[in-house]
N, C-alpha and C positions, 0 to 999 in steps of 0.2 A: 125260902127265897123263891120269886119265881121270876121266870127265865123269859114269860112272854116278847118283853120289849126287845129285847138281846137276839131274841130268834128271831123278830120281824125285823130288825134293825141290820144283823147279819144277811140274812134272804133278800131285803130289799137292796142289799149293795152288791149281791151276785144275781140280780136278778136285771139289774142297770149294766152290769156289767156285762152278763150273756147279750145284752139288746145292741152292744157298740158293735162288736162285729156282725150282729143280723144288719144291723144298717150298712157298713161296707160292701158287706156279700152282696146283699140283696142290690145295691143301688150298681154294682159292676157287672152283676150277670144281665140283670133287668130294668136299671133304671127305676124310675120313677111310676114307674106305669102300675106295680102292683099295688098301690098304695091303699085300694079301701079293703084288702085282704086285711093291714094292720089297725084299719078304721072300725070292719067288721067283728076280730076279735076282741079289741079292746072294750066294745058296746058290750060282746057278750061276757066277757070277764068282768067286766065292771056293776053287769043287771047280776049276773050269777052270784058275787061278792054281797050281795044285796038279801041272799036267800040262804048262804051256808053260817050256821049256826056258833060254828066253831070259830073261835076269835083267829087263831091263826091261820087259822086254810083261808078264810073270809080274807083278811088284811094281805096274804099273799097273792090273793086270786086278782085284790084290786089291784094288789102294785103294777103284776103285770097286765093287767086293762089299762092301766094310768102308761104305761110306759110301751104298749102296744098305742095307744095315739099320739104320746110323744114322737115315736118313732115316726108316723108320717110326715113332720116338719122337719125333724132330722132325715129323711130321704134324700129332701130337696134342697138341706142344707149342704148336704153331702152331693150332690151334684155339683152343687156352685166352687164346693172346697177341689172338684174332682177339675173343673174349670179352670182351677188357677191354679192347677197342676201340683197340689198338698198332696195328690191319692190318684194312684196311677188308672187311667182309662183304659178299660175295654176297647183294644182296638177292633174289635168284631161291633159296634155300637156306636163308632167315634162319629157318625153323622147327626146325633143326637145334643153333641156336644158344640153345633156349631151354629151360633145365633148371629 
């Protein structure tokens, strides 16, 4: 038997999962401002996935490069959600919130 798809399939769903709350955290202490940090590593996870040989390290290395630039749309998504008051604001920030 082998286990490949079961281990990438498992990984990629705690790997989506560790990135919900980086996106909470991240968009309450700091808003939206760090966003090419998650631009930055997902280039390099995604060029790096490109060079590891190993089918699994490879396939995990890209989920989180795929899901490190996913995460900058969900930053700003999470702002808006943060807007209409779904996810409590940073009152150290709340001038941020005000268009």
């Amino acid at each position: 038997m082998y286990f490949t798809g079961i281990i990438i399939a498992i990984s990629t769903f705690l790997i989506i999962g560790i990135f919900h709350p980086i996106v909470i955290k991240t968009e309450y202490h700091t808003g939206t401002r760090y966003w090419w940090v998650f631009l930055l590593l997902g280039i390099a996870c995604v060029c790096a996935a490109l060079f590891i040989s190993n089918d699994i390290i490879s396939a995990l290395i890209g989920v989180v490069g795929a899901s490190s630039l996913w995460t900058i749309g969900e930053l700003f998504e999470q702002r808006k959600r943060v807007k209409r008051g779904w996810f409590p604001m940073n009152p150290k920030r709340k001038e941020e919130y005000e268009d």
